[in-house]
C-alpha positions in Angstrom: 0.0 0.0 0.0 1.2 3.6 -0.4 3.3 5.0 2.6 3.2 7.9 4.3 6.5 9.3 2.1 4.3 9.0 -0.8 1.5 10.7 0.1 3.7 13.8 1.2 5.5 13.3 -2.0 2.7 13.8 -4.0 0.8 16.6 -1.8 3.5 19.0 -2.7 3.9 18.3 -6.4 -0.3 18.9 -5.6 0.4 21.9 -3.6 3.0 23.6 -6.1 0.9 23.3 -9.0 -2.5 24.5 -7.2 -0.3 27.6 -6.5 0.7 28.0 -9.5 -1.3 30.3 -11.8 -3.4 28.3 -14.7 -7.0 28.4 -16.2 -8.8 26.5 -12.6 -7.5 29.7 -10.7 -7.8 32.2 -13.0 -11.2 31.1 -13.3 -12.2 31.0 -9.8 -10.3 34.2 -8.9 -12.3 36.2 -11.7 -15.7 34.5 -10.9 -15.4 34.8 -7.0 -14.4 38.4 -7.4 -17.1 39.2 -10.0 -19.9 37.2 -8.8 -19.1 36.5 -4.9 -18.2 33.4 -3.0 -20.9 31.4 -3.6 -20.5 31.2 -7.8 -16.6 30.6 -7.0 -17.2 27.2 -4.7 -20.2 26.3 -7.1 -17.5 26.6 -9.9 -14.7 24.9 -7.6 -17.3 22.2 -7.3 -17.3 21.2 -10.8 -13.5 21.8 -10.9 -13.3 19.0 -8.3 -15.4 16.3 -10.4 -12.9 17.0 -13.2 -10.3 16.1 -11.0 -12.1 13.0 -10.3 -13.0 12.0 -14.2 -9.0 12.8 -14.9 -8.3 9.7 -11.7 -10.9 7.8 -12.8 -8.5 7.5 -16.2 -5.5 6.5 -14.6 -6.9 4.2 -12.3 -8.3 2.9 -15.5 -5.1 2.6 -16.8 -3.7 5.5 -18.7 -0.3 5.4 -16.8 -0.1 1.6 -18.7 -1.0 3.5 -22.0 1.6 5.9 -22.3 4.2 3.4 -20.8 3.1 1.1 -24.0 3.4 4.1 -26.0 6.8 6.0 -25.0 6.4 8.9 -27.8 1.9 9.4 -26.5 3.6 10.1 -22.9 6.8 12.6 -24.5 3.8 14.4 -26.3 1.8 14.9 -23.4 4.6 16.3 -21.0 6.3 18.6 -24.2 3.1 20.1 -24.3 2.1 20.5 -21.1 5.7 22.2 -20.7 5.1 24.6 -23.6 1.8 25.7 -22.4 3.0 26.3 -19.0 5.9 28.1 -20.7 3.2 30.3 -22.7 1.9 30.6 -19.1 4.9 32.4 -17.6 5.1 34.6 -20.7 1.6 35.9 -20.2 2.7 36.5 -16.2 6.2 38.0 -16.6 5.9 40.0 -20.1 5.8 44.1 -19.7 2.3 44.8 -19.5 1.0 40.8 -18.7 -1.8 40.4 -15.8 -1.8 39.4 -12.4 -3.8 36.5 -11.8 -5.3 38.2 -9.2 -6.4 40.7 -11.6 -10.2 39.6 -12.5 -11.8 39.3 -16.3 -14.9 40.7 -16.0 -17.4 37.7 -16.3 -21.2 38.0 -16.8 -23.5 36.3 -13.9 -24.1 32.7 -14.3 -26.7 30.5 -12.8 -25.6 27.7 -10.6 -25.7 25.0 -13.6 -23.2 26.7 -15.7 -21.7 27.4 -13.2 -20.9 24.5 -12.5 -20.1 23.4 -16.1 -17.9 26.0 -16.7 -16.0 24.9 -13.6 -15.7 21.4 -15.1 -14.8 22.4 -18.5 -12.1 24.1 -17.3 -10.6 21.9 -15.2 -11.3 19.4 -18.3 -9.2 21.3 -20.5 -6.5 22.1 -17.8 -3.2 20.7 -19.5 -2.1 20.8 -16.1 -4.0 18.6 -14.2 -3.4 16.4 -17.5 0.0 16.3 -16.8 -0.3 15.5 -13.3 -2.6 12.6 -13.8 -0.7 11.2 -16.9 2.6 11.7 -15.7 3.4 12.5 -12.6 0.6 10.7 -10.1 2.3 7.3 -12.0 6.1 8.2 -10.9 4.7 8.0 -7.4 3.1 4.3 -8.1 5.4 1.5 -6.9 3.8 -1.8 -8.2 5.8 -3.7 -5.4 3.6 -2.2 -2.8 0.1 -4.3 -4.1 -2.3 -3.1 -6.5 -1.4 0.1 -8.7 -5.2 1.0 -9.3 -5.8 1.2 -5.2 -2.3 3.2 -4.9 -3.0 5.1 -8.0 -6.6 5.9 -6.4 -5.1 7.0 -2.7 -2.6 9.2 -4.2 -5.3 10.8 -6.4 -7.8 11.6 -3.7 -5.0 13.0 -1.7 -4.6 15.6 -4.8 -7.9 16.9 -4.7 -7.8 17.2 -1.4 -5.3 19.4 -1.2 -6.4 21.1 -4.3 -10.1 21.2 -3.5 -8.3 23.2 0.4 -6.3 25.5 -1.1 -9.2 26.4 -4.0 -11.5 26.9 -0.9 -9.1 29.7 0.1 -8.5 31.4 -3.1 -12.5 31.4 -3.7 -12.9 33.1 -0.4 -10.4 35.2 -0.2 -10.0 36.4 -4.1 -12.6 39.7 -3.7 -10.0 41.2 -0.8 -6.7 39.8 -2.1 -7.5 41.2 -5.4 -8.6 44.5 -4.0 -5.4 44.5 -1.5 -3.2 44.6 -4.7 -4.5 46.5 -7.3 -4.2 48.9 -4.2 -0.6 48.0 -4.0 1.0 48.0 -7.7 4.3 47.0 -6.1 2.8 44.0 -4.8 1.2 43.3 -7.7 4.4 43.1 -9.8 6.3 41.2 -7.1 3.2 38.3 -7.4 3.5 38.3 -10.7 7.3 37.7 -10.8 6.9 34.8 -8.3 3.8 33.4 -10.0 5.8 33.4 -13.6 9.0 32.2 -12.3 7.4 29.4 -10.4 5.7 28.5 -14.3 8.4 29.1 -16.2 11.1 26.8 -13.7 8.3 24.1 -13.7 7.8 24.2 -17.3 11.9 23.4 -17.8 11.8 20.9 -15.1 9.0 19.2 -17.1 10.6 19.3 -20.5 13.6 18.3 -19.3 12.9 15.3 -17.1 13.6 11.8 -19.4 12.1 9.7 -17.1 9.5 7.1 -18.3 6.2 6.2 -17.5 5.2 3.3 -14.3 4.1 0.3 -15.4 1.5 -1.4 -13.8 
């Protein structure tokens, strides 16, 4: 069964991407600010069942697919790398936006809502990365069955996702207020916020690891 080490292991891969900026918080941050707390954990809500359809395929067995397929799982992290690239571009160009700084978004009732939350976390090349290649490298088949490991590891995820979300989502209307107040600190999150992409995006491209195996 999966140890303690591994659960730690992957809540902080979990934790550094949560706080990294990508669609899932930009989306919560600009609905949350727009349309209040309430449309933001409606929103987070369907974010989290995306989470779960993304665990449900690697329990399935999409870590076995790309380790069948070496150049599938290559793909999948190249890209996720260049888009989180593109990501630190948009953060750290002259002129680029804060996270924190909301889109304006129109009121939504609490359906789309929540179907907005899950397409976005759908299409979130990030949570594809983690679930396709990096919940696997934290799978030893030597500890029993890989879809139970592969399951606990994944619930821990979201859980620490679905916590730190909670936070953003009722804290985005003051934090975004505190720094458009403060243009200083505003530039200083953005620098951390695009460095943290932009070193995550070379440590992704970079790694030659291969997918587990079952």
């Amino acid at each position: 069964m999966v140890t303690v080490g591994m659960l730690l292991g992957i809540g902080l891969v979990a934790l550094g991407l949560v706080l990294t900026p990508g669609p899932n918080m930009v989306y919560l941050v600009s609905r949350s600010a727009t349309q209040g707390r309430r449309a933001g954990l409606v929103s987070l809500l369907g974010i989290a069942v995306g989470f779960l359809a993304y665990l449900v395929a690697a329990v399935a067995g999409i870590a076995t697919l790309f380790a069948l397929v070496p150049p599938l799982y290559t793909a999948v992290k190249l890209a996720g790398a260049a888009y989180l690239g593109w990501l630190a571009w948009q953060t750290l160009r002259p002129g680029g936006r804060s996270v924190f700084t909301p889109a304006p978004l129109p009121p939504d009732g609490t359906r789309r809502l929540f179907v907005m939350g899950l397409t976005t976390s759908l299409l979130n090349p990030k949570v594809a990365i983690l679930y396709g290649s990096l919940l696997p490298q934290f799978v030893d088949p030597a500890r029993g069955h890989v879809a139970v490991q592969s399951l606990l590891l994944g619930l821990t995820q979201i859980l620490v996702s679905l916590i730190v979300n909670a936070l953003i989502v009722l804290t985005a209307g003051s934090l975004s207020t505190f720094l458009v107040r403060r243009p200083g600190w505003m530039r200083m999150q953005r620098y951390v916020m695009g460095t943290a992409l932009a070193g995550l995006a070379i440590r992704i491209a970079a790694d030659r690891s291969r997918a587990a195996t079952a």
